[in-house]
C-alpha positions in Angstrom: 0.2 28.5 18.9 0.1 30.3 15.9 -1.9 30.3 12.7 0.5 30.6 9.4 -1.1 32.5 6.9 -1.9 31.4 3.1 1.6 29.9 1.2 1.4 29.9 -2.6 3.2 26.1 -3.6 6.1 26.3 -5.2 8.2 22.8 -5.9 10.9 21.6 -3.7 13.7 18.9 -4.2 16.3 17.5 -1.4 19.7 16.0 -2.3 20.6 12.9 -0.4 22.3 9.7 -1.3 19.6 7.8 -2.8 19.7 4.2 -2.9 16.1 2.8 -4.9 15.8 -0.7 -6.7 14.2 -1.7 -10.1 10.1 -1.7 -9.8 8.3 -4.8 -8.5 5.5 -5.7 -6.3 5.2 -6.3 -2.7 4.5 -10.0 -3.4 8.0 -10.0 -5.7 10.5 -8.1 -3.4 12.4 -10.2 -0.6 13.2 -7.1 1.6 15.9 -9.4 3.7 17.5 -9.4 0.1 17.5 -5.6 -0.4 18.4 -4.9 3.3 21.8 -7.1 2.9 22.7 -6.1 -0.7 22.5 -2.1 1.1 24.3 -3.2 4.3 27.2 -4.0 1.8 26.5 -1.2 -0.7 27.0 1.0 2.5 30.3 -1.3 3.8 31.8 -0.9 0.6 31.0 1.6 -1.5 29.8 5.0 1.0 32.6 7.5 1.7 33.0 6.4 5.1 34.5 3.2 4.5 32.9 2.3 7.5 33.2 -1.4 8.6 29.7 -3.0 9.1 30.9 -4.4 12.7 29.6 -4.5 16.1 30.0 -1.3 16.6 28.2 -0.1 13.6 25.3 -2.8 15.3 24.8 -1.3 18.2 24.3 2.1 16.8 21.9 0.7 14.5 19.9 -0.7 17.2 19.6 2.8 18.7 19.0 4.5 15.6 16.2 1.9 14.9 15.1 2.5 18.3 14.7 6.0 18.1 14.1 6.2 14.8 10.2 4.0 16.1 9.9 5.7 19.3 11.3 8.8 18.9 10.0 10.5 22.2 10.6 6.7 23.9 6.9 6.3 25.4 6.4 3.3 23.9 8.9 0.5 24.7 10.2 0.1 28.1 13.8 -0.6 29.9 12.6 -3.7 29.6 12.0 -4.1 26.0 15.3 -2.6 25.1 17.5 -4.7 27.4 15.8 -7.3 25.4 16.8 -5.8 22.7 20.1 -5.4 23.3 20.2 -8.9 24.2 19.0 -9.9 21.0 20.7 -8.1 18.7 23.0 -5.5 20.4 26.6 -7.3 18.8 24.8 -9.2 15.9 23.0 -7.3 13.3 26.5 -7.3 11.0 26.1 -10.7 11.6 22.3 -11.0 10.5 21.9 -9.1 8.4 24.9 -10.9 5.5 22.5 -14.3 6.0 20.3 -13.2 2.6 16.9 -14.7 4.2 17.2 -13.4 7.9 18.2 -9.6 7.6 15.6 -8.1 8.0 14.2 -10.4 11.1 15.2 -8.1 13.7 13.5 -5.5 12.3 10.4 -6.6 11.5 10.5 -8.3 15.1 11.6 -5.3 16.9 8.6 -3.5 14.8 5.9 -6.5 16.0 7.1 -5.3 19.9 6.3 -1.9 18.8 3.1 -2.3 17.7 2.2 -4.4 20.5 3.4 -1.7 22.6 1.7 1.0 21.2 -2.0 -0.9 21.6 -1.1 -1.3 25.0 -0.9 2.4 25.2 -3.7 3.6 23.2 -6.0 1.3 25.5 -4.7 2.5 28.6 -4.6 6.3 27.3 -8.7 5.5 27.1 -8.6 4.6 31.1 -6.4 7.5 31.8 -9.1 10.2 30.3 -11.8 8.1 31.4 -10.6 8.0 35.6 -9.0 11.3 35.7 -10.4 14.9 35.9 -7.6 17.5 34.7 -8.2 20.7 36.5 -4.6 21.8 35.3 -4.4 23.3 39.3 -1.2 21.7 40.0 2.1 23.1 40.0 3.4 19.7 38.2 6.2 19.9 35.7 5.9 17.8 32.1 8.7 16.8 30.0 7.1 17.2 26.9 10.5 16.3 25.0 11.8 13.0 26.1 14.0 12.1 23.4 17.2 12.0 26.1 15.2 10.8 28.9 15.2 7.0 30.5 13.0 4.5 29.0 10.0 4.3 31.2 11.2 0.8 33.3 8.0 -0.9 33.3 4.5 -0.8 32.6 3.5 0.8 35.8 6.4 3.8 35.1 4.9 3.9 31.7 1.3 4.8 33.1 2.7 7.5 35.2 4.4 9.0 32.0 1.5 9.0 30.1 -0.6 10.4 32.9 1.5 13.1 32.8 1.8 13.3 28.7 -2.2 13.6 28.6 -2.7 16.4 31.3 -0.1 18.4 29.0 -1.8 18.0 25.7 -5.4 18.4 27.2 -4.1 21.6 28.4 -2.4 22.9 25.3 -5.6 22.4 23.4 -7.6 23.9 26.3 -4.9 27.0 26.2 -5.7 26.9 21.7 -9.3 26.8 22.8 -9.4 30.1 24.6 -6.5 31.5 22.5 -9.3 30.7 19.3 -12.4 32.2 22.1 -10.0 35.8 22.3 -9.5 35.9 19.0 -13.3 35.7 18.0 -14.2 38.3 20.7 -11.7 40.9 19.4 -13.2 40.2 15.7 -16.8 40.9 17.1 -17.8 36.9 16.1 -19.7 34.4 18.0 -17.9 31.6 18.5 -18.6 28.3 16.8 -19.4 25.3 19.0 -16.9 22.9 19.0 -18.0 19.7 18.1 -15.7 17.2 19.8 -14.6 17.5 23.6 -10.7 17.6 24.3 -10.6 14.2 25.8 -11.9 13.2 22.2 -9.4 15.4 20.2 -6.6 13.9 22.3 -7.5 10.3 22.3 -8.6 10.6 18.4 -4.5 11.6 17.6 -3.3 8.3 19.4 -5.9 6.5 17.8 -5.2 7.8 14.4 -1.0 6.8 14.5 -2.0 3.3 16.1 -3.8 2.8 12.8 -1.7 4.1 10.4 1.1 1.7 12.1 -1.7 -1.3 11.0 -1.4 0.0 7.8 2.5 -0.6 7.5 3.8 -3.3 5.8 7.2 -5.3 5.4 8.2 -2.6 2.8 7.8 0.5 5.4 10.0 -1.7 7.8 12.7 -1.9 5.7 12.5 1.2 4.6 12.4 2.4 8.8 15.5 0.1 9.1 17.7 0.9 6.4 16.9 4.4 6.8 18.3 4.2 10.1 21.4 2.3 8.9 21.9 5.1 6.3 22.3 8.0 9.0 24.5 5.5 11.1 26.7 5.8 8.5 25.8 9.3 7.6 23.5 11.8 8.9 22.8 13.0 5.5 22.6 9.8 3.3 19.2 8.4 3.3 17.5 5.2 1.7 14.5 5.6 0.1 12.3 2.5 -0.6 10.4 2.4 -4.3 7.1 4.3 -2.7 9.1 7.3 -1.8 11.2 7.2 -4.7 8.2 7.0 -7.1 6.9 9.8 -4.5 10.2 12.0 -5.5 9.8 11.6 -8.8 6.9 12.7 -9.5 8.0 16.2 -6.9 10.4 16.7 -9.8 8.2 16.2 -12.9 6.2 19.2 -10.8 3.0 17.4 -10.9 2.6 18.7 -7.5 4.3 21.6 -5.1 5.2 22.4 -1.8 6.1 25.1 0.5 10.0 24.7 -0.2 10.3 23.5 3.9 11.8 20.4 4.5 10.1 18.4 7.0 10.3 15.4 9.5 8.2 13.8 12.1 9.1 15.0 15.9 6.8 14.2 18.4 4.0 13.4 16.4 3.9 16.4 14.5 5.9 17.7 11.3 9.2 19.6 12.3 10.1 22.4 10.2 13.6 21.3 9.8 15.0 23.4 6.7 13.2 27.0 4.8 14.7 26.9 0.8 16.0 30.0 0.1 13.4 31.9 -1.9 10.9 29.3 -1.7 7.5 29.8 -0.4 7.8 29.9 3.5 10.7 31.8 2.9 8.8 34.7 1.1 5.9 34.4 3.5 8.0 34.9 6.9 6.1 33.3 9.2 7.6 30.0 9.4 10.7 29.2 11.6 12.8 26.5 11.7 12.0 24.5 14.8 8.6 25.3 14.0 5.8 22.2 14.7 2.9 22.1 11.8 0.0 20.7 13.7 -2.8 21.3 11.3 -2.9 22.3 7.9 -5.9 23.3 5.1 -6.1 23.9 1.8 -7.2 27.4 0.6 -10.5 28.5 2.6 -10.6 24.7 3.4 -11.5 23.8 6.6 -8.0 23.0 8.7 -7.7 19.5 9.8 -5.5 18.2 12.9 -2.6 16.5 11.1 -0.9 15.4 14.5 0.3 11.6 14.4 -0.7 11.2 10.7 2.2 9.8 8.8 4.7 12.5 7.3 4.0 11.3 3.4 -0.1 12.0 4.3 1.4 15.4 5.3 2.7 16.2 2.8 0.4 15.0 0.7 -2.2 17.4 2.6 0.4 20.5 2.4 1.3 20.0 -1.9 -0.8 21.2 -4.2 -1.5 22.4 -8.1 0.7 25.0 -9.1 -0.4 28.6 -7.6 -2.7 27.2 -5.0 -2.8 28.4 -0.9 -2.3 26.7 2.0 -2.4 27.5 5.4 -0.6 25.7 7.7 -1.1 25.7 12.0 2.2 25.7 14.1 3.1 25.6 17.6 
């Protein structure tokens, strides 16, 4: 792990095919409205001229899919023959019926959450009944976006046994990395005031709440999003928040780093460098790069993993001129 130094802000803007509605409240949008009107906006008018058909559904469904559970620790084999049950050949059926389209979504999305809960409760028994000695000569797949779904509850628990022992010992190996570091500078070593089961458990904790704090205007935007990048891996839908959120990028209220980002395992994926931006003057930061904490001038630097990516950024932006430093694995 590596500590990127200070980044002056400078502002950044992304071209992508937009797709944003008039401004209304929650309580005034019917998102099954929006997500037909762009399931036919995409039919008919993208490049592609891509028939919304079954095929087009059952990538959707995986998008979707992956799109939640990204690193697939949450839903089983189970769940998504369910899912494919479901919906595999029908979402370009759904999703025309103006009051139903975004059903499957928001009822894929209930699974998830449930899912996740499950998890986070039996992440608390796994750090509770095990001692990690890290003395084994087991193997982790810390990237599991092209591995199975766990089958079952039971194969879940083993994956996550597994997906705990490796985090406990990456922050055990930042630990000592931080305890070197000190001793070379001639510094005592600040006590650290929270254990590593706590750091871990507080990260899963932290995303399981900011799911509860999702609402039918996220899903949408989750599930259009990923019916966008079926069609196209570079158009994107972007629901009124993060258009209103873009906007105000451009007006250069705030800045940025000039790095375009996206979540990848829980943490915020370093996924493009603008050319002369920021980052790009600096040196440090690679593409590929994971941002896992980030602070704000002399500000203390605060553990960013599992937040949502708009909190990121929100953390990383600042006025005009200002530092930030920014910790990547």
């Amino acid at each position: 792990m590596k500590a990127l130094s200070r980044i002056s802000t400078l502002a950044l803007a992304t071209l992508s095919l937009a797709v944003s509605f008039p401004a209304c409240s929650n309580a005034e949008t019917n998102y099954s409205q929006v997500s037909m009107f762009v399931a036919n906006m995409l039919q008919i008018h993208h490049y592609s001229r891509m028939d919304f058909d079954d095929e087009v559904s059952q990538k959707l469904l995986k998008t979707y899919l992956g799109f939640l559970d990204f690193n697939r620790l949450y839903f089983t084999q189970e769940d998504i023959d369910s899912f494919q049950k479901a919906y595999g050949n029908k979402l370009d059926d759904i999703m025309v019926i103006e009051d139903e389209a975004l059903e499957p979504a928001k009822k894929i999305y209930k699974v998830y959450e449930q899912r996740v809960a499950e998890r986070i409760a039996s992440l608390k028994t796994i750090i509770d009944e095990n001692e990690f000695k890290f003395d084994t000569d087991n193997s982790i797949k810390r990237r599991r976006k092209d591995a199975d779904w766990p089958k079952d509850s039971a194969d879940a628990d083993r994956i996550w046994r597994d997906i705990v022992e490796g985090q406990m010992l990456e922050e055990q190996i930042a630990r000592l990395a931080k305890e070197e570091s000190y001793k070379e500078k001639g510094k005592e070593l600040p006590e650290e005031d929270k254990t590593i089961e706590e750091v871990v458990f507080e990260r899963y904790d932290r995303f399981a709440k900011s799911l509860e704090s999702n609402d039918e205007e996220d899903i949408c935007n989750f599930f259009l999003s990923a019916l966008s990048q079926v069609y196209d891996p570079h158009s994107e839908y972007f629901s009124k928040s993060e258009l209103d959120n873009f906007q105000n990028g451009m007006r250069n209220f705030l800045f940025g780093i000039g790095a375009l980002l996206r979540m990848d395992d829980g943490a915020a994926l370093i996924e493009g460098i603008v050319v002369g931006g920021p980052a790009a003057k600096q040196g440090d930061l690679q593409l590929g790069d994971r941002i896992v904490g980030v602070a704000q001038g002399d500000g203390e630097m605060v553990d960013i993993l599992y937040m949502k990516l708009q909190d990121i950024v929100d953390k990383i932006r600042g006025k005009e001129g200002s530092e930030v430093r920014l910790k990547v694995i």
